[in-house]
N, C-alpha and C positions, 0 to 999 in steps of 0.2 A: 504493500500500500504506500509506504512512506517512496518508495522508486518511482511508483509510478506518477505520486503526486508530484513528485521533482522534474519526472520527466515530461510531464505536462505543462512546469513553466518553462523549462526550457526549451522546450517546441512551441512554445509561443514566442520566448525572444529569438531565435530564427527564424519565426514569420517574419515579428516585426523586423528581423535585419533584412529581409526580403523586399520590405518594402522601401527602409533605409536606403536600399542598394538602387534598387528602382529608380528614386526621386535621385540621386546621386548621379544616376548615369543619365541626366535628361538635360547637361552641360558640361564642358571639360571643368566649369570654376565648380560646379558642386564636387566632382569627381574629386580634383585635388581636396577641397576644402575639407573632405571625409578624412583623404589621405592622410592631410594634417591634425585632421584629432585623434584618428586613431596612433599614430608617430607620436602624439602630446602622451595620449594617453596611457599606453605603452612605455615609455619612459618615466612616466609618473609612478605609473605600478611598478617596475624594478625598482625604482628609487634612486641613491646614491648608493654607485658602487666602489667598491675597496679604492683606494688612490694607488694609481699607476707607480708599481716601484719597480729599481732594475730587475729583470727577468735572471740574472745569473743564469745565463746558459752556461751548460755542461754537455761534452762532446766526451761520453765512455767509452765506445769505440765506432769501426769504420769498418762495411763491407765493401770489398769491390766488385764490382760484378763487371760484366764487360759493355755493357751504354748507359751508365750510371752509377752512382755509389750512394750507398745506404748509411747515413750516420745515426746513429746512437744518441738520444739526445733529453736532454731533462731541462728544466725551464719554471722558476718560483713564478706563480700566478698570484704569488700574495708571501710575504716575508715568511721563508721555512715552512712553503704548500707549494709541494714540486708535482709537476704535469710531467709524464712520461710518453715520449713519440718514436717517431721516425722518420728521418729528415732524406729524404730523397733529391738528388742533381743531377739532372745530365751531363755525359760528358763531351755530348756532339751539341753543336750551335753555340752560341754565342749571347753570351751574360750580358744583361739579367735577364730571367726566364719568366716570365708569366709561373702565377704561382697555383696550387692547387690547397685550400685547408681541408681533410677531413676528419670530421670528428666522428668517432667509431659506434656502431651502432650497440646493441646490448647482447655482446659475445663475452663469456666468461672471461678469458685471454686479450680481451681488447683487442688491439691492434693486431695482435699476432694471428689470427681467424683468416681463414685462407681467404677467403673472397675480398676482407681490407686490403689486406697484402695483394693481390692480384690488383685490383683498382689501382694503387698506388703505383704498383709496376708500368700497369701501362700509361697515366698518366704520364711517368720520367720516359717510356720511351717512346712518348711524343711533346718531347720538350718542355716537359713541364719539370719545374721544382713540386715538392707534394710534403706536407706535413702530417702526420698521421699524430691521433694524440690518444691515450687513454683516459677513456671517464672515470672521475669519480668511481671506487668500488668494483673495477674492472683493471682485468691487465694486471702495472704492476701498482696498484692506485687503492686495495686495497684497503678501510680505513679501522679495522679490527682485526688483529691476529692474533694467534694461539701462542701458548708457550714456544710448541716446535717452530713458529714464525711463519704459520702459514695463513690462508686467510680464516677468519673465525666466523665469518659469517657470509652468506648469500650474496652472490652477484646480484649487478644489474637492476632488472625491476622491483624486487625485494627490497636492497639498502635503500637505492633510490627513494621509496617510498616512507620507509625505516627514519630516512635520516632528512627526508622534505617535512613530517608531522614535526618534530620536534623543530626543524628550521622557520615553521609558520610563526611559533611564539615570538619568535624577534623579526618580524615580518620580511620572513626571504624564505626559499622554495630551493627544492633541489634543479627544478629548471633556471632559477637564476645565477644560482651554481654554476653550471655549465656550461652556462650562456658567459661568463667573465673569464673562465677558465677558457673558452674560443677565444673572446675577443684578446688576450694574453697570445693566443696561439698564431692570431694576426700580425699582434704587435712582434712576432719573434719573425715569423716571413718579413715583415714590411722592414725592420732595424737588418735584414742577411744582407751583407753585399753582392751576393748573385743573385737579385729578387728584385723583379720590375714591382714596385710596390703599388702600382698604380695600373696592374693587370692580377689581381688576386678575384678567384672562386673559391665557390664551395661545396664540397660531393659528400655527400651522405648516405645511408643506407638506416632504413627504420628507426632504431632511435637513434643515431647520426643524424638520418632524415629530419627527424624531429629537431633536433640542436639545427641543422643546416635553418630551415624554415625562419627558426626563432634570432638567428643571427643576422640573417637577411635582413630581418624587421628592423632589427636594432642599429646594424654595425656598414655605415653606407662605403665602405672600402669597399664590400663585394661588390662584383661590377658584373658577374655571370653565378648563374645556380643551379644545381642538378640533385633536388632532394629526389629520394630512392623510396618506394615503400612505406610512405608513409603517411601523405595528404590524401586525406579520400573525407573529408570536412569530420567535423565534430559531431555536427547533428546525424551522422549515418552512423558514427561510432557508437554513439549513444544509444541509437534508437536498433542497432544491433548485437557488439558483443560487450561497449556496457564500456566506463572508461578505463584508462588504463597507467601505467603508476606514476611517481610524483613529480615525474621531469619532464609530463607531456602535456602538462595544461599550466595555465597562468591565473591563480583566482579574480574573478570577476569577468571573466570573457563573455557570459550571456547577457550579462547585465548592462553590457557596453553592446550589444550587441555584435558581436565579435564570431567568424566562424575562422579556420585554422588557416585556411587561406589568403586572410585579411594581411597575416603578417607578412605577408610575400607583397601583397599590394602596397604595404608601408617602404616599400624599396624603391618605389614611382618608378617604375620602366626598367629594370634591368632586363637580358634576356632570361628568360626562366622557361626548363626542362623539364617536367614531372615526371618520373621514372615507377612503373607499376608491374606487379605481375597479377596478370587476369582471375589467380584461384588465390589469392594471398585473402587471409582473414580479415583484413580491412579492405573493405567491400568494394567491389570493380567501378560499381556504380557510384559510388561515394566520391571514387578518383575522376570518375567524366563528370561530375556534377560540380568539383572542384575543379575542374581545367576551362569548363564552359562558361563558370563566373569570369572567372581569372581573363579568359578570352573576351567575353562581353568588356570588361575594364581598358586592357590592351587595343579594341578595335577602335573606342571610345579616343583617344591616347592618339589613335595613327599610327599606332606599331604593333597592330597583328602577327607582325614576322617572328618578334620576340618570345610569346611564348608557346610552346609544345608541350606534344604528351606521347609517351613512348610506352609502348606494353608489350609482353611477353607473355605468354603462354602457359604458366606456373608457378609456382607456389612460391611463398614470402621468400625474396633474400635480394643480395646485389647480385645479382645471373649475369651469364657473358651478356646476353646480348644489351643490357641493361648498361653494363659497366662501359662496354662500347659507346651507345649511345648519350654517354655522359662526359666520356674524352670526346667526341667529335663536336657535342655541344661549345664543348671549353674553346675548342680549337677554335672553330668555326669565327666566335666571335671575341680571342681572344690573339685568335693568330690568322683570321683572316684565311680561313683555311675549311673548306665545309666538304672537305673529300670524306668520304666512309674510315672507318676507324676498322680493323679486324684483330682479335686480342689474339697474339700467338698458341696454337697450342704446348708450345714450350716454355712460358712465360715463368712459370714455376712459383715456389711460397718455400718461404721456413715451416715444415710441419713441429720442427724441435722450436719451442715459445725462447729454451735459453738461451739460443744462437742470439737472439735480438732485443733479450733485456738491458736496458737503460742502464739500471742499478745492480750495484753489489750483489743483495741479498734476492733480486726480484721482485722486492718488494718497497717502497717510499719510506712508508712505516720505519721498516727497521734500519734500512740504507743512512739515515739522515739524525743524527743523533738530537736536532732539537725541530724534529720533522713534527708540524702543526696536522691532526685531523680535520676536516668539515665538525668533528664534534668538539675540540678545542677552539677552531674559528666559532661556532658559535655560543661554545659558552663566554667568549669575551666580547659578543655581541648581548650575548644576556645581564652581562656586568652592566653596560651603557645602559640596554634597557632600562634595568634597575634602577639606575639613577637617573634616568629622562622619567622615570616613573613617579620617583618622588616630588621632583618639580611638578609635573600635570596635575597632580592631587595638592599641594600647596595651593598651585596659583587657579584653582577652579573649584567654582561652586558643587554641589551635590548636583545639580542638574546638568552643567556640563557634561558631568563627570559619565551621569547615565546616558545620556544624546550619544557621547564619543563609545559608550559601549556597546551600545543599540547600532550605533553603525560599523564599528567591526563585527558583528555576530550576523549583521545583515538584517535587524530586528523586523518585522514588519505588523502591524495593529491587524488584532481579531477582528471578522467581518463582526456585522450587527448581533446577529442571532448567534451567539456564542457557545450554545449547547441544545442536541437534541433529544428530548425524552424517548428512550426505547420502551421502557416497561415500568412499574411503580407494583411493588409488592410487600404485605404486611406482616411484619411477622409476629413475633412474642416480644411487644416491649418495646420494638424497633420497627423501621421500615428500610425498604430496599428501593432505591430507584436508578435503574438500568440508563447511562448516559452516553452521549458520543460529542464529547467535548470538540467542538468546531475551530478548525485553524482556518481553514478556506467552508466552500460550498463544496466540495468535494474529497476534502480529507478532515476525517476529526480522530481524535484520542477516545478508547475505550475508556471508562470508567462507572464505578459504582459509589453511590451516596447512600451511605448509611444514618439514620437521624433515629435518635431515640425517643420515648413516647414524653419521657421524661428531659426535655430539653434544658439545658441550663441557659449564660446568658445570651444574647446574640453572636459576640465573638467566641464563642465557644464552639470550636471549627478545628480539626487538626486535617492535615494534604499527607496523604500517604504514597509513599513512590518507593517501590522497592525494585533491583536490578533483574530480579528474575517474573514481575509481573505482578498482578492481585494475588493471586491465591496464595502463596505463603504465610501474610498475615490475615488473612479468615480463617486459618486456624485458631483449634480454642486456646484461649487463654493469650491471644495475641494482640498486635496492636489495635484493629479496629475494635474488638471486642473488649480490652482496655478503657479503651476511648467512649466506649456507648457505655458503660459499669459509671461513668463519671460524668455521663450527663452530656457528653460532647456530641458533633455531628463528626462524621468519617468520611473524607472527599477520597476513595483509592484509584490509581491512572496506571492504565496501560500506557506507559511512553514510547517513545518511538526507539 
């Protein structure tokens, strides 16, 4: 019940963006003027993020290979919070190279996942430099290990989501995470001296894809894009397998009317690639229903050429033909160059993870002796907290104080008719009356109202809520039964 009533307002705020989008596309000034709130708005919601400090790049070792070489590479995204990659160069043409960032989708191993590794390859050998990074909780990144110093907890979707609940108290999110830790990944291509800094994409795969989308929004160095697997809009995700963990949404997106697309729109015109495979769990139709806004925007524009849509034939991942059409994308408008791409069948990958770990131990954690967590960054965002806490309650009334709590929890007022009578039954002494306590016209809270014959004074009212439901206190001798011995009424609620 409580799903469906959620999923009812938010199929309404994707009508209303429907219509938003509508009145927007009926001039180029509405069109940008969208553009720019949703860019305000979007950047309002990440907030301030950490202050640009040196990146202390670290080069642990060097492969050669024969049209490129592969470095070894670590890089603080935030004083003793090291990102762990793979920095790829060509060794034919002529510096600087157009660059490639990708940020790794959600492979246990990170970077090390043969289809990264393969994208990256062909990228350098077709002139591209390529940054590969490990996420948060992946790869060598880690951010709880065992005694033996191995990982102590769940990759990927799991931490992610693990370690975004706890990062909402100090108002940040494992996707904004990820999203500083790119933009860091930027700043390390754009400071290389073989890096046209002023020719950088960004190729992603599923949650890659996800990071790609969300940096696009933000970070206007990208100049070309090729998320993988992973835009197919929010309202198909929803209204199919339901959403998914804490690095793939941004709180308030319905509210702003906001579908996943939008963030690609905040980029005003780059080219953009949508890369899909037709049986992938994020729904076929989700993905053309996302390329045909995107296109309705871009015709609008006068640059229909910009953006594409690429599909294949199976199931979730970055597939050759995908990866192909994501270096010809690059090329095409990056190098002026719009020939067919064909990924070698000898292109090959590290299937051994150790041949291409960054660090010492493999891991960040134990590699870096005063190496900071996501959970030590934000428990010293909780310290501030704390203290911006104590000011707000100082310098504001009790009413402020509820207004500012009502709008972080998203508060919103009980319609008129605030409770419906299901049934009214008498018993020995007491009465029962069957309720369905009203949040909207279509979702309310079970409960039961107990009043005794013997009423005492008006405020004589106790609110029973217990985690496992009504029935454990309608036991004898319990609280309701308590509560009516002394005269009181008993409000018990089924919560949600």
């Amino acid at each position: 019940l409580q799903f469906v009533y959620l999923l009812k307002k938010l199929n309404t705020q994707f009508e209303n963006r429907r219509k938003l989008v509508d009145e927007s596309l009926q001039s180029i000034e509405a069109l940008k003027s969208r553009q720019t709130n949703l860019k305000q708005w979007y950047i309002e919601k990440v907030g301030k993020l950490p202050s640009r400090t040196p990146l202390n790049s670290i080069v642990s070792g060097k492969i050669d290979m024969k049209e490129y070489t592969i470095e070894k590479v670590t890089f603080e995204s935030q004083p003793n919070h090291h990102v762990t990659g793979l920095f790829y160069l060509p060794k034919n043409g002529k510096a600087p190279f157009p660059a490639v960032y990708i940020p790794c989708g959600h492979s246990y191993n990170g970077k090390g996942a043969e289809t990264y590794q393969k994208a990256a390859r062909l990228f350098a050998l077709n002139g591209f430099a390529v940054l590969q990074a490990d996420p948060v909780s992946q790869g060598e990144r880690f951010q709880l290990l065992d005694e033996a110093g191995k990982p102590a907890t769940q990759g990927g979707t799991h931490m992610h989501e693990l370690l975004g609940e706890a990062q909402l108290l100090t108002g940040t999110n494992t996707l904004i995470n990820e999203l500083y830790d790119n933009i860091r990944g930027l700043d390390f291509l754009e400071a290389h001296p073989k890096v046209n800094k002023d020719k950088l994409a960004v190729a992603g795969n599923s949650g890659g894809g996800t990071q790609a989308v969300y940096l696009v929004g933000y970070d206007d160095r990208i100049k070309v894009a090729t998320p993988s697997c992973y835009l197919a809009t929010t309202e198909k995700k929803f209204n199919t397998i339901g959403s998914q963990d804490g690095c793939q949404q941004l709180w308030g997106e319905g509210e702003m009317y906001i579908d996943e697309q939008d963030f690609l729109l905040m980029a005003a015109g780059i080219p953009i690639r949508l890369l899909a495979a037709e049986q992938d769990y994020f729904n076929i139709n989700g993905v053309k229903t996302a390329f045909a806004d995107l296109k309705r925007h871009y015709k609008k524009m006068g640059i229909e050429e910009k953006i594409d849509l690429v599909t294949t034939d199976t199931k979730h991942g970055w597939h050759k033909p995908l990866r192909e059409a994501s270096v010809q994308w690059c090329k095409q408008w990056l190098m002026n160059d719009a020939r067919e791409i064909t990924e070698p069948d000898d292109i090959g990958w590290f299937e051994n993870d150790s041949l291409i770990w960054a660090t010492k131990t493999s891991q960040v954690m134990s590699s870096f002796e005063e190496e900071k967590s996501i959970i030590d960054l934000n428990k010293e965002r909780l310290a501030l907290c704390n203290e911006n806490r104590k000011t707000f309650l100082a310098d504001n009334s009790t009413e402020a104080i509820v207004a500012q709590i009502k709008n972080i929890i998203g508060f919103e007022e009980s319609i008129a008719d605030q409770f419906e009578v299901i049934e009214e039954m008498d018993m020995e002494g007491y009465s029962i009356t069957k309720l369905l306590l009203k949040r909207s016209d279509d979702f309310g809270l079970p409960a039961l109202l107990f009043k005794p014959d013997n009423l005492g004074g008006k405020n004589s009212v106790v609110i029973v809520v217990n985690e496992n439901g009504k029935t454990p206190d309608l036991q004898p001798n319990g609280v309701i039964e308590k509560a009516l011995n002394k005269g009181q009424m008993a409000l018990s609620i089924d919560v949600s």
